[in-house]
C-alpha positions as CSV (number, residue, x, y, z in Angstrom):
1,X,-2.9,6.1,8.5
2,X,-4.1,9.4,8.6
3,X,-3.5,11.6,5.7
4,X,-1.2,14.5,5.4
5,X,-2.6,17.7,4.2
6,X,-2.4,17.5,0.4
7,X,-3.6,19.1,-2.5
8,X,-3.1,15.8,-5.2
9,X,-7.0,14.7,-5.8
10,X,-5.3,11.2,-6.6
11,X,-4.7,10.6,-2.4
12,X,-8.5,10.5,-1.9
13,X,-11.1,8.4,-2.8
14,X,-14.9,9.8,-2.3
15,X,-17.3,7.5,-4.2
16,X,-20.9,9.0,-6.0
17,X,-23.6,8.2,-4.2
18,X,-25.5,5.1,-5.7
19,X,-28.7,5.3,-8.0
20,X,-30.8,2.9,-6.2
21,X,-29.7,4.6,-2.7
22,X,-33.4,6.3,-2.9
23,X,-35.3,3.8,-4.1
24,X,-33.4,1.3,-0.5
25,X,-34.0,4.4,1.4
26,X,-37.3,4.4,0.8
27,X,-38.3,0.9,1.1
28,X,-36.0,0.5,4.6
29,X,-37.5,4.2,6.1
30,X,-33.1,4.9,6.3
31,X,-31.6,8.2,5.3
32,X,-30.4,8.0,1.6
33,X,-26.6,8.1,3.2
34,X,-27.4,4.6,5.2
35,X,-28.9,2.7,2.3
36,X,-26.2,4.1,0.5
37,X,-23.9,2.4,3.0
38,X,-25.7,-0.8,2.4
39,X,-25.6,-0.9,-1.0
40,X,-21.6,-0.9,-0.9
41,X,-21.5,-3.5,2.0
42,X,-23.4,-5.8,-0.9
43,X,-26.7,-5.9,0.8
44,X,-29.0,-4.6,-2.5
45,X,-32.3,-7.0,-1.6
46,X,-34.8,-5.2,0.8
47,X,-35.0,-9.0,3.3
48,X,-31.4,-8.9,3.9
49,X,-30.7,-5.3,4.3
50,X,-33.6,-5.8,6.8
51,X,-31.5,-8.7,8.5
52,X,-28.7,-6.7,9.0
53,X,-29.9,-3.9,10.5
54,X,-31.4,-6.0,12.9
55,X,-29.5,-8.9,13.7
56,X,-31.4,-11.5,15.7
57,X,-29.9,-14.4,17.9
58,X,-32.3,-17.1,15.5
59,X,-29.7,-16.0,13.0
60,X,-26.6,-18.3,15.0
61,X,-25.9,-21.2,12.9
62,X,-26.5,-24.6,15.0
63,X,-23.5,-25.8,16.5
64,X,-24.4,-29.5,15.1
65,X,-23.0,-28.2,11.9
66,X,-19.4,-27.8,13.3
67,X,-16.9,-30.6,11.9
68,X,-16.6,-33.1,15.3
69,X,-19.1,-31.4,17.1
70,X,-21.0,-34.6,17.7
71,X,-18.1,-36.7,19.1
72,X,-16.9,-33.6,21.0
73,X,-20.1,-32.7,23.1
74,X,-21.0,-36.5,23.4
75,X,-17.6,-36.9,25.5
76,X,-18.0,-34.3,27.3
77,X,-22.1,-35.1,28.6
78,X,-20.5,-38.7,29.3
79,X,-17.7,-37.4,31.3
80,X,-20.2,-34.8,33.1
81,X,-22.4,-37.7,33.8
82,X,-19.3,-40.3,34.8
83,X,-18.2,-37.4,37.5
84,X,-14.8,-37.9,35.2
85,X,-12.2,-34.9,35.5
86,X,-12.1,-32.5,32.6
87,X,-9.1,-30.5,31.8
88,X,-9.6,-27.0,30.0
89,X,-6.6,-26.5,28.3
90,X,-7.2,-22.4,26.8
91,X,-4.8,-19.8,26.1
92,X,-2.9,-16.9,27.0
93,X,-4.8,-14.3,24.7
94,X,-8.1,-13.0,25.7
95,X,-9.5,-15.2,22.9
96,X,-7.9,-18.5,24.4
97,X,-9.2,-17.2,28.0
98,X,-12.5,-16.6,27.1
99,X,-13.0,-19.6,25.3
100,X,-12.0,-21.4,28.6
101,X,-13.9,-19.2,30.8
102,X,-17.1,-20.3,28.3
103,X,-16.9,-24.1,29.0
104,X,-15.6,-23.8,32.7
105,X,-18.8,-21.6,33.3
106,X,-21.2,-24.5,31.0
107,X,-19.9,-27.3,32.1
108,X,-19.3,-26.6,36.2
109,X,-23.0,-25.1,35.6
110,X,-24.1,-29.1,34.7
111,X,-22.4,-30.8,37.3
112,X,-19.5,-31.2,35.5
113,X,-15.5,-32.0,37.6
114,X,-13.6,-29.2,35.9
115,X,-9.9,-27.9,36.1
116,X,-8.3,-24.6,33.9
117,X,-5.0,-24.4,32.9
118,X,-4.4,-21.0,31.3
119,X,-0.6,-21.4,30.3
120,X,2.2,-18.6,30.7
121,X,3.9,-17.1,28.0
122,X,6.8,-18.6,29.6
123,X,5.4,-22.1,28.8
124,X,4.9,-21.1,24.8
125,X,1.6,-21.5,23.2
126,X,-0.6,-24.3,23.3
127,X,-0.7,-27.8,24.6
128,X,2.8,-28.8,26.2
129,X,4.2,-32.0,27.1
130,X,4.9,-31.5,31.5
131,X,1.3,-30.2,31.7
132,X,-0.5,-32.9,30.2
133,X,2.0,-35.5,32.3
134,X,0.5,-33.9,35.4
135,X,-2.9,-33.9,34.4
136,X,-2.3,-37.6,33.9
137,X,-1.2,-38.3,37.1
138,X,-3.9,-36.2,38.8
139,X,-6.6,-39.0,37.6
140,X,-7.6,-36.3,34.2
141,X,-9.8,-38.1,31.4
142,X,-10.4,-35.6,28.7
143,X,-8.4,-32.5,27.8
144,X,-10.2,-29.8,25.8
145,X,-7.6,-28.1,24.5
146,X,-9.1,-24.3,23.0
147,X,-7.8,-21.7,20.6
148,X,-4.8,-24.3,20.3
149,X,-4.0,-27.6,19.8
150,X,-5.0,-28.5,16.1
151,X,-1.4,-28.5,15.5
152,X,-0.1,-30.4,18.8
153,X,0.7,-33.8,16.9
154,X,3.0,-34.6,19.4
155,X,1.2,-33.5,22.5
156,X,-1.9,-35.2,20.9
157,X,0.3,-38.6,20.7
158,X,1.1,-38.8,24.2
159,X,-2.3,-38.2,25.9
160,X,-3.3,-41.2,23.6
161,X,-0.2,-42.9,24.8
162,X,-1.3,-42.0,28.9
163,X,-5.0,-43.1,27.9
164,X,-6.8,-39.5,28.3
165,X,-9.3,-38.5,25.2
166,X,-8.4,-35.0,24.0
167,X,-11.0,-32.6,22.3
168,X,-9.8,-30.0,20.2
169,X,-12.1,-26.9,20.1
170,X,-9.8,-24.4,17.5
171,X,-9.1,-22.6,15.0
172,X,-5.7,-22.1,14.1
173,X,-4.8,-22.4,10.5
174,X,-4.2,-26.4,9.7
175,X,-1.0,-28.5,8.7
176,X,-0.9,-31.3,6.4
177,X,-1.8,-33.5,8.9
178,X,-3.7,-33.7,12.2
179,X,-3.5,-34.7,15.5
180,X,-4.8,-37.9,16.8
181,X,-8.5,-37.1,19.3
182,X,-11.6,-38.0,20.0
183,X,-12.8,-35.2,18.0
184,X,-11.4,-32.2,16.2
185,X,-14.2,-29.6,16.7
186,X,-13.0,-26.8,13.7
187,X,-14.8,-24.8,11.5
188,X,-12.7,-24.9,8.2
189,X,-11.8,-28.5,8.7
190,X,-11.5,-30.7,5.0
191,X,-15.0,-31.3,3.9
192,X,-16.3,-28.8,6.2
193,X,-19.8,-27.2,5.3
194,X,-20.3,-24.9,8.2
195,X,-21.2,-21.5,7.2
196,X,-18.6,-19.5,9.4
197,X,-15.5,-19.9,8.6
198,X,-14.1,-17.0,11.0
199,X,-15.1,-18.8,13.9
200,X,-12.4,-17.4,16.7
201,X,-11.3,-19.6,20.0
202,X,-13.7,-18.6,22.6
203,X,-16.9,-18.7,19.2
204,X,-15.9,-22.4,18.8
205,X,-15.6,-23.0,22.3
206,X,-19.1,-21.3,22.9
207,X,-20.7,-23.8,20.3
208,X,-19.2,-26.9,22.2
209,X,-20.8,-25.2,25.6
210,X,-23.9,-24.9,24.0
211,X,-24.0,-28.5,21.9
212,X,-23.2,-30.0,25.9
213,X,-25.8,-28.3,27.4
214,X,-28.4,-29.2,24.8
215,X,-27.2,-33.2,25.6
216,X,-28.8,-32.2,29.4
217,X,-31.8,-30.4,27.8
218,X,-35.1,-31.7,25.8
219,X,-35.5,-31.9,22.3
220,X,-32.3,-31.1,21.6
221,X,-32.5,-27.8,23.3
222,X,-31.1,-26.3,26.1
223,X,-32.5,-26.0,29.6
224,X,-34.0,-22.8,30.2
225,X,-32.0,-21.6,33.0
226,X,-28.8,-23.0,31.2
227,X,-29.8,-20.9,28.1
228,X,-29.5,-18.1,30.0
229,X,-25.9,-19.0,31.0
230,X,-25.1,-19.2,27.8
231,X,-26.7,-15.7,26.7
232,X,-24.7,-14.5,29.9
233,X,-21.7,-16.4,28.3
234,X,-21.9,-14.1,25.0
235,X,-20.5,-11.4,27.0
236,X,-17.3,-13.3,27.0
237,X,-17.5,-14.6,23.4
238,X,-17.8,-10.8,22.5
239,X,-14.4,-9.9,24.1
240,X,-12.5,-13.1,22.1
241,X,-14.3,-12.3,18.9
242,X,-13.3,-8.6,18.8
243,X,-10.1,-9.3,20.4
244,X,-8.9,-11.4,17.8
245,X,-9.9,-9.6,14.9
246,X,-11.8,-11.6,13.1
247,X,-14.4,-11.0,10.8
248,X,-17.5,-8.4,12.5
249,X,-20.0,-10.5,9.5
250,X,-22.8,-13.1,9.6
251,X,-22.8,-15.1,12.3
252,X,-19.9,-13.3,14.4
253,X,-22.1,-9.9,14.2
254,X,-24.7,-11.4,15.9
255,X,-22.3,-12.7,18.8
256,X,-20.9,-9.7,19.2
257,X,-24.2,-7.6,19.0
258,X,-25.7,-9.6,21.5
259,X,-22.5,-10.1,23.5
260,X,-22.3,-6.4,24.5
261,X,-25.5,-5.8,25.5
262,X,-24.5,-8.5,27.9
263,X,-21.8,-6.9,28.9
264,X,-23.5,-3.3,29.5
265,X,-25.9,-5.5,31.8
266,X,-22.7,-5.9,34.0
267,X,-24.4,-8.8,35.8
268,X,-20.5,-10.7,36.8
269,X,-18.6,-8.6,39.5
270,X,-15.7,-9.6,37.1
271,X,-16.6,-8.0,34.1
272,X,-18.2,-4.7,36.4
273,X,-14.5,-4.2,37.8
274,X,-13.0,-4.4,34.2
275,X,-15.3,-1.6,33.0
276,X,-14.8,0.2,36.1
277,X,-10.8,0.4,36.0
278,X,-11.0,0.5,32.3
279,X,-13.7,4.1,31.8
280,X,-16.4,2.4,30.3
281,X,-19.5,3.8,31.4
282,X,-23.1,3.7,30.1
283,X,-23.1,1.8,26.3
284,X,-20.4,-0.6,25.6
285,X,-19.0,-1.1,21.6
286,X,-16.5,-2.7,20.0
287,X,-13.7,0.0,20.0
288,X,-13.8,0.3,24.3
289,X,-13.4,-3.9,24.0
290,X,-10.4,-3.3,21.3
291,X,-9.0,-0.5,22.9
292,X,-10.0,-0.4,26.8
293,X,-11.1,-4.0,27.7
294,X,-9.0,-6.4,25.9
295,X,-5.3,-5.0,26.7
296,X,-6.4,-5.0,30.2
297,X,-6.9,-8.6,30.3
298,X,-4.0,-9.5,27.5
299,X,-1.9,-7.7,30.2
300,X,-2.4,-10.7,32.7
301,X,-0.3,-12.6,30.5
302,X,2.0,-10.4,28.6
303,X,3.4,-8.9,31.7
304,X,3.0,-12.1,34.1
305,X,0.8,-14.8,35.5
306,X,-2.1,-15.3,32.4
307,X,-4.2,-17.0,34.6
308,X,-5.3,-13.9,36.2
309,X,-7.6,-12.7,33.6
310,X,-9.5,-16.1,34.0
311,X,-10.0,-15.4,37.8
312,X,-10.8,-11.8,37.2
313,X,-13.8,-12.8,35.0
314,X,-14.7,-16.1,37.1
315,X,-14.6,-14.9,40.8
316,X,-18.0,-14.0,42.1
317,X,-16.4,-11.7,44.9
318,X,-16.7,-8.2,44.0
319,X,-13.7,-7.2,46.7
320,X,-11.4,-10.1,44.8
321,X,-12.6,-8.8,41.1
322,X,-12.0,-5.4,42.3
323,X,-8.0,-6.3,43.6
324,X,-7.9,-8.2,40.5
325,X,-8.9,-5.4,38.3
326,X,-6.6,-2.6,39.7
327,X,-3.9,-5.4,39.5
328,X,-4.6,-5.8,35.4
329,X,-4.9,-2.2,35.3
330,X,-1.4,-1.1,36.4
331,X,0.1,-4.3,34.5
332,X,-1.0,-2.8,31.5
333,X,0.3,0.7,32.4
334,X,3.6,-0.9,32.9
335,X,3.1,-2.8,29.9
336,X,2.6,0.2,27.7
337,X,5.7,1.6,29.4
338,X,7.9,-1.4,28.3
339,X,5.7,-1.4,24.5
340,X,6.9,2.4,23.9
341,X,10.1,1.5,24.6
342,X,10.4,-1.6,22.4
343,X,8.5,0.4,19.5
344,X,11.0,2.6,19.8
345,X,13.7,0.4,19.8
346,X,12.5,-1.0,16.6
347,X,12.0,2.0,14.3
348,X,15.0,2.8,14.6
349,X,16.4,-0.7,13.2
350,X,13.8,-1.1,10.4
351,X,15.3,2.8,9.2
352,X,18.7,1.5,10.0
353,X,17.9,-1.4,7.9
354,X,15.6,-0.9,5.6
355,X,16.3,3.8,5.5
356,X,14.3,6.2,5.5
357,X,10.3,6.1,5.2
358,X,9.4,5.8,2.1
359,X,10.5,2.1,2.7
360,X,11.5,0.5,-0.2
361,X,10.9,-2.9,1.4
362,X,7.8,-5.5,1.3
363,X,8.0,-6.5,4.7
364,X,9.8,-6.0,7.9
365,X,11.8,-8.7,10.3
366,X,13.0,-6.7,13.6
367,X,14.5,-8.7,16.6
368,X,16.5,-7.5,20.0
369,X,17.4,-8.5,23.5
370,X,15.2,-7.3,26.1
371,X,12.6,-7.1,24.1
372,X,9.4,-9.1,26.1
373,X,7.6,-12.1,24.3
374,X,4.4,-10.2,25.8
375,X,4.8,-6.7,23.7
376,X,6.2,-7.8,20.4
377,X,3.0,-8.5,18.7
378,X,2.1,-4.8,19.5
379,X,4.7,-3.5,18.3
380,X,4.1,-5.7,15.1
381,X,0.9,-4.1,14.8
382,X,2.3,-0.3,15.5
383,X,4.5,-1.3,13.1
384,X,2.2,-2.2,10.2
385,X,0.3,1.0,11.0
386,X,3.3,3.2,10.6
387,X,5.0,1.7,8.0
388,X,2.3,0.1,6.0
389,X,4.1,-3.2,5.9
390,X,3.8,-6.7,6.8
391,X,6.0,-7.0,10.0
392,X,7.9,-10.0,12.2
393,X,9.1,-8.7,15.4
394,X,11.0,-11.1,17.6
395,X,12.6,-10.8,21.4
396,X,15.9,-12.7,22.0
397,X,16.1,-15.0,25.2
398,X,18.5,-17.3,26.3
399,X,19.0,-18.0,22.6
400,X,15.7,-18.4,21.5
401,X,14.2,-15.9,19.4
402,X,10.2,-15.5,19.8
403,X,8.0,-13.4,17.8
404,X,5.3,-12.4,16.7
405,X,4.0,-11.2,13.2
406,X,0.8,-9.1,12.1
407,X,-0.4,-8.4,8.7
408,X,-1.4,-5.2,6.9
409,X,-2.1,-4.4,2.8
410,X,-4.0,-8.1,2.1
411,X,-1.0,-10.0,2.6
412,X,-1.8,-13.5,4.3
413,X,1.4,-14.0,6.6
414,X,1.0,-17.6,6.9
415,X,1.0,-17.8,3.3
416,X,4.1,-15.7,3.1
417,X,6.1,-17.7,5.4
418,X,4.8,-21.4,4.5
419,X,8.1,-21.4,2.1
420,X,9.9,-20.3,4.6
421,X,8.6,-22.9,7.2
422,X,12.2,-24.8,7.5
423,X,14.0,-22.0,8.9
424,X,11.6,-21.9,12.4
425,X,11.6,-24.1,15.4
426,X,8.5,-23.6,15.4
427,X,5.5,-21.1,13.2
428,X,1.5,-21.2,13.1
429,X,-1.7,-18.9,13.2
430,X,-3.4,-17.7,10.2
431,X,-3.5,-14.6,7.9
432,X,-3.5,-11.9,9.9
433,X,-1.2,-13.1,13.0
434,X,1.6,-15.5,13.2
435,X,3.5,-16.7,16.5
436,X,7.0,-18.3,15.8
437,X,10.2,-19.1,17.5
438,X,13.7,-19.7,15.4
439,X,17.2,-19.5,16.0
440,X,18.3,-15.7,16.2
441,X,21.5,-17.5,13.7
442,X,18.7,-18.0,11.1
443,X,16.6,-14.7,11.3
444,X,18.8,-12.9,8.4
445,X,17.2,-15.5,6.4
446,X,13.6,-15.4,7.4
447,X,14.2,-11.7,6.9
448,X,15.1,-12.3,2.9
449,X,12.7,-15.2,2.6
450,X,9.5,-13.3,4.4
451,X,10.4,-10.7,1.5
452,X,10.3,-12.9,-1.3
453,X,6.8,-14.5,0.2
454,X,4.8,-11.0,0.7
455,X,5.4,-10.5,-2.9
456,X,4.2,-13.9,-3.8
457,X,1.4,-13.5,-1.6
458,X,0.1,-10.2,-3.1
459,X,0.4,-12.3,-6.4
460,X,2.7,-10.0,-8.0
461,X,5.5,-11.3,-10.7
462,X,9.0,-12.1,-9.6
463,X,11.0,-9.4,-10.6
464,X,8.4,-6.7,-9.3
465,X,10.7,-3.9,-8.2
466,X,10.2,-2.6,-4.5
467,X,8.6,1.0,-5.4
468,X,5.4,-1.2,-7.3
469,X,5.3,-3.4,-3.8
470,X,5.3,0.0,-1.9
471,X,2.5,1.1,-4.6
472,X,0.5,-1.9,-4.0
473,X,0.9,-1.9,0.1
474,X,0.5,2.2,1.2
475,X,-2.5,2.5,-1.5
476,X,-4.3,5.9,-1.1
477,X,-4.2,7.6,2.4
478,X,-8.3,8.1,2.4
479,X,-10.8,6.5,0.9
480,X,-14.3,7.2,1.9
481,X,-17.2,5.1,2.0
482,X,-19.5,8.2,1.0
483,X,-19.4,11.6,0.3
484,X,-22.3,14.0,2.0
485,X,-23.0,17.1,2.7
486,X,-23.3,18.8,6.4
487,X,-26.8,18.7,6.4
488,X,-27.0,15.0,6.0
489,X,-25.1,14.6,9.3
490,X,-27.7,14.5,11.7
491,X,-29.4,12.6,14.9
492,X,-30.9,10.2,12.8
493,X,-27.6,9.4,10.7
494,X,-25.8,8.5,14.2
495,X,-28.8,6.0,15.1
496,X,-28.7,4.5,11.7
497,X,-24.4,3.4,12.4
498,X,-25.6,2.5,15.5
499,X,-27.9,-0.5,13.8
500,X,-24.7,-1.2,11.3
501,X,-22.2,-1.8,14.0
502,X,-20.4,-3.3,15.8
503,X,-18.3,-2.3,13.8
504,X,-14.8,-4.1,13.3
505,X,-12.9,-6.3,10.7
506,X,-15.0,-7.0,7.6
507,X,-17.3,-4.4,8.5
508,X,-15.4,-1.1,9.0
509,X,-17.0,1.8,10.9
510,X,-17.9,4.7,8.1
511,X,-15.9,7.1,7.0
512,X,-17.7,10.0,5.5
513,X,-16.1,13.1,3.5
514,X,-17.1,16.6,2.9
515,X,-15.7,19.1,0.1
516,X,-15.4,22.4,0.2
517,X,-16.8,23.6,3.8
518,X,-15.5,26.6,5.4
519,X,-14.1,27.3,8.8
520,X,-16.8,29.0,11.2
521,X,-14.6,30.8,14.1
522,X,-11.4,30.3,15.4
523,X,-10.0,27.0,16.4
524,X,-9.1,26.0,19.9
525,X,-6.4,24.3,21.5
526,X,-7.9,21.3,23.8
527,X,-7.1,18.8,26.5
528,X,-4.4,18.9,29.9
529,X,-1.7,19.4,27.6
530,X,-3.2,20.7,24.3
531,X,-2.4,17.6,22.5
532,X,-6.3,17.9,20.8
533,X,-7.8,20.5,18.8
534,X,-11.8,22.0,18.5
535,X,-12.6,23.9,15.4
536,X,-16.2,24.8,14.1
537,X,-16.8,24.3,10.0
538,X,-19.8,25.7,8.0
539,X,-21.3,24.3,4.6
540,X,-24.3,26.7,3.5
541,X,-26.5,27.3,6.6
542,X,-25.2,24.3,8.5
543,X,-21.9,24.4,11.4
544,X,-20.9,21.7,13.5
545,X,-18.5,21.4,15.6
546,X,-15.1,19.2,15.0
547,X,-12.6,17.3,17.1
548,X,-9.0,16.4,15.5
549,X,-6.8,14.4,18.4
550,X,-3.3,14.5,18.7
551,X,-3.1,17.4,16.0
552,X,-1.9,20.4,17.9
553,X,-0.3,21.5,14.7
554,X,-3.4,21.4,12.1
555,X,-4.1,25.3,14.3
556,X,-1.2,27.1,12.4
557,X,-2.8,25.4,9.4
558,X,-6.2,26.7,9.8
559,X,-5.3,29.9,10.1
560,X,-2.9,30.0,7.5
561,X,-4.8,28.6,5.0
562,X,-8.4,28.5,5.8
563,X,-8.9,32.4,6.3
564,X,-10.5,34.5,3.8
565,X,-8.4,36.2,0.9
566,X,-8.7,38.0,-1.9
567,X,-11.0,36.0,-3.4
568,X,-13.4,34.8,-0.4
569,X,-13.7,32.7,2.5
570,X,-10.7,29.7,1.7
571,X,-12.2,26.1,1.7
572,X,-11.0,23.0,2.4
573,X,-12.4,19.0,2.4
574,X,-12.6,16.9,5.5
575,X,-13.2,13.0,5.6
576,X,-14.5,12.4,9.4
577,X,-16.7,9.9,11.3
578,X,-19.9,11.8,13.1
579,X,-20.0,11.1,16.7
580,X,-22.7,12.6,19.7
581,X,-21.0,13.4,22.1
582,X,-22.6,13.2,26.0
583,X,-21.8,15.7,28.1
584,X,-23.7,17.1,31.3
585,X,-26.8,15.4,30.4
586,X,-26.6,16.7,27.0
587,X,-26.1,15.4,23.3
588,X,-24.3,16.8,20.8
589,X,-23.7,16.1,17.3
590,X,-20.1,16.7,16.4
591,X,-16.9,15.7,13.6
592,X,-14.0,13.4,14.6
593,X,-11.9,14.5,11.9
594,X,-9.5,11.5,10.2
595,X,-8.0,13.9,7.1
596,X,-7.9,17.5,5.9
597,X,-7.2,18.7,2.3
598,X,-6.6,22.5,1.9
């Protein structure tokens, strides 16, 4: 959230510089600021400072080490071999469909007789019962189900029951027990000892790919020209591992870091028309998959057939991926239509319910009738961003409800509802995000238990009264990871982020803050409808330019309060992340401001 002007020096948090910065500075041949930067992501030792800033594909951990890996990619190079048919069983999320497009593009590469099934929302997540009958009548022999299924007992009992073997490749958060397969291919199974435990869908599914190929290869390697299907492949394990939010660290850095120079290579028409429609020219990082990449293709499935997004980045037609693309691209205009109107919808119940922000609640439950299966994990999220709270939101349909839940503050929302688990029809995924479907009758109760568990999951007392929850969950409103001066922001500086990113969950982009820096000029209204604002700030001999979007009203404040009076030129702090900024064939160094304290 960003912060309100303020004058209280207890909202921001701007951290001295460490003493050994120099001495890593000097040793790496980084600016002081980067080593710095280093030093508070934990990496102290000179050989893996040196690793991260440049990650190398020898660093991916062999799939071998996955729990079930073995049994998984043996019954899969046998059914390759046998000419058996193979159902891919994924997900509607981008990191379900990735996953699927990552062993449909392996295994039809070997040889292999391979059908998708990339389910609706309509159908509900994961494995389901009139699916797998079909497959079982269409002659099927293995079902690899992906970013699902480790709960599916039942499901898991009847392909036993029909005769087909079923490989799980997930990883869901577990129940107490497990369902019945020729191998459960997870990376946090009991007695697991792989070194990644934030593995998402379409990383797991990636590892099965590439432990089936090496089955085909010599010396328990690949092929060469199915290596490079698989390099091409990380472009698609890139958009599930960002898109799911899991951990930018280890292992999953590299994906990702190799993944999207694969995907600025723009080899697949697919994945060319998905940039095109979505603005992504030149460079591609994690924030254009987040923000321009990923709702396109979530869009296939929240506002209709799911199975598009698969085709999309399949098809080797450029006129179909084109068609396709465009098709993505307005369903995810109309689905930010429908999103604004649900998000509206439900601030005004959590004030209704819970009054006026401050909220004096833990966590928020919200439901309604028209509100689409396919938006109410954004609005979730929105939610948690403008409330700072843990928050359920569920749509009401023929008497169902079905939501969704996203997390905010360190609370672990499976954790929180686990207690609670009695009251749904039906509840999984892990800390962060939660699916669930209930009886509307029962959601006054999930609303009083999912209280009760946030507080138990921050691992606060019973009895805590809500202003310490609210304490614990809105925290400060900046906290920098360094503080510098202007002169420290420079060329180099933005080439040094460049080697720490991508940047994403578990390894947050920088923020930087400045004190006491002047304003240089008069600030100027930008964009079509002068939603953005330009303003030039000077510290000593240095000025560089800054960019604040979406606040049209910090220009009254600047000129109220950062003029000269009586007693000088007025100064004020900013926290800000640098950026370069490409226009006309030129770079420029500039400020994308996140705070301002007068």
């Amino acid at each position: 959230m960003d912060a309100a002007d303020s004058d209280d020096d207890d909202t921001w948090v701007l951290p001295a510089r460490t003493a050994a910065a120099a001495d890593l500075a000097r040793r790496l041949g980084v600016s002081p600021v980067t080593a710095d930067l280093l030093l508070r992501r934990g990496y102290a030792d000179e050989g893996p400072a040196r690793e991260f800033l440049a990650p190398n594909l020898s660093r991916l951990l062999d799939p071998e080490g996955l729990p079930g890996m073995q049994a998984g990619a043996d019954r899969l190079a046998a059914a390759v071999r046998a000419g058996e048919k193979v159902l891919l069983f994924g997900d509607y999320d981008v990191d379900g469909t990735t996953g699927a497009v990552v062993l449909h593009e392996v295994l039809t590469a070997l040889g292999g007789q391979v059908e998708v099934h990339i389910p609706d929302r309509g159908e509900g997540y994961g494995l389901n019962a009139p699916r797998l009958e079909r497959a079982a009548a269409e002659g099927v022999r293995v079902v690899v189900s992906i970013d699902n299924g480790i709960a599916a007992l039942d499901e898991a009992d009847l392909l036993a029951a029909r005769g087909l073997d079923l490989v799980v490749a997930d990883h869901h958060t577990m129940g107490g027990r497990l369902p019945r397969a020729c191998a459960l291919i997870h990376p946090r199974l009991p007695g697991s000892t792989y070194q990644n435990p934030h593995l998402c869908g379409a990383g797991v599914a990636f590892k099965l790919a590439w432990a089936v190929a090496a089955r085909f290869g010599a010396n328990g390697k690949p092929t060469r020209p199915m290596a490079d299907v698989l390099l091409r492949c990380l472009a698609f394990v890139a958009l599930g591992t960002v898109a799911d939010v899991v951990p930018l660290v280890g292992e999953n850095r590299v994906i990702v870091r190799f993944g999207l120079r694969a995907l600025a290579a723009r080899v697949l028409p697919g994945l060319a028309a998905l940039m095109e429609v979505g603005k992504v020219t030149g460079e591609v990082g994690a924030h254009e998959v987040a923000f321009r990449l990923a709702p396109r293709l979530n869009a296939a499935g929240r506002m209709g057939v799911a199975r598009r997004a698969f085709d999309l980045l399949t098809t080797r037609d450029p006129e179909q991926a084109r068609a396709l693309a465009r098709e993505l691209d307005e369903e995810n205009d109309r689905r930010r239509a429908v999103q604004d109107r649900v998000f509206k919808e439900a601030c005004a119940q959590v004030e209704a319910v819970y009054g006026a922000v401050p909220l004096r609640a833990p966590g928020i439950v919200v439901w309604g009738e028209g509100w689409p299966h396919g938006v109410v994990g954004i609005v979730a999220a929105k939610l948690t961003e403008t409330y700072a709270r843990p928050a359920l939101v569920a749509g009401l349909e023929s008497g169902v409800a079905k939501g969704s839940g996203r997390t905010c503050g360190g609370v672990d929302l499976l954790a929180s509802l686990e207690p609670a688990r009695g009251l749904f029809a039906r509840m999984g995924g892990h800390q962060a995000a939660v699916g669930f479907t209930a009886d509307p009758a029962r959601l006054e109760a999930v609303r009083t238990a999912f209280e009760a568990g946030v507080v138990a999951s921050l691992g606060l007392p019973e009895g805590t009264t809500a202003a310490e929850v609210a304490a614990r969950l809105e925290g400060y409103e900046v906290v920098a990871d360094a503080e510098v001066r202007l002169e420290e922001v420079s060329r180099q500086l933005i080439d040094e982020l460049e080697r720490l990113s991508p940047f994403g969950e578990g390894n947050a982009e920088p923020l930087f803050a400045a004190r006491a820096v002047t304003l240089a000029g008069e600030p100027r209204p930008m964009g079509k409808k002068n939603e953005h604002l330009a303003f030039h700030v000077r510290q000593g001999d240095h000025v560089l330019r800054t960019v604040a979007f979406g606040r049209p009203e910090l220009v009254q404040a600047l000129r109220e309060r950062a003029r000269p009076g009586p007693g000088g030129q007025a100064s004020f702090d900013l926290a800000f992340r640098p950026r370069l900024n490409r226009w006309n064939g030129e770079a420029r160094l500039e400020l994308e401001l996140k705070a301002i304290r007068f």
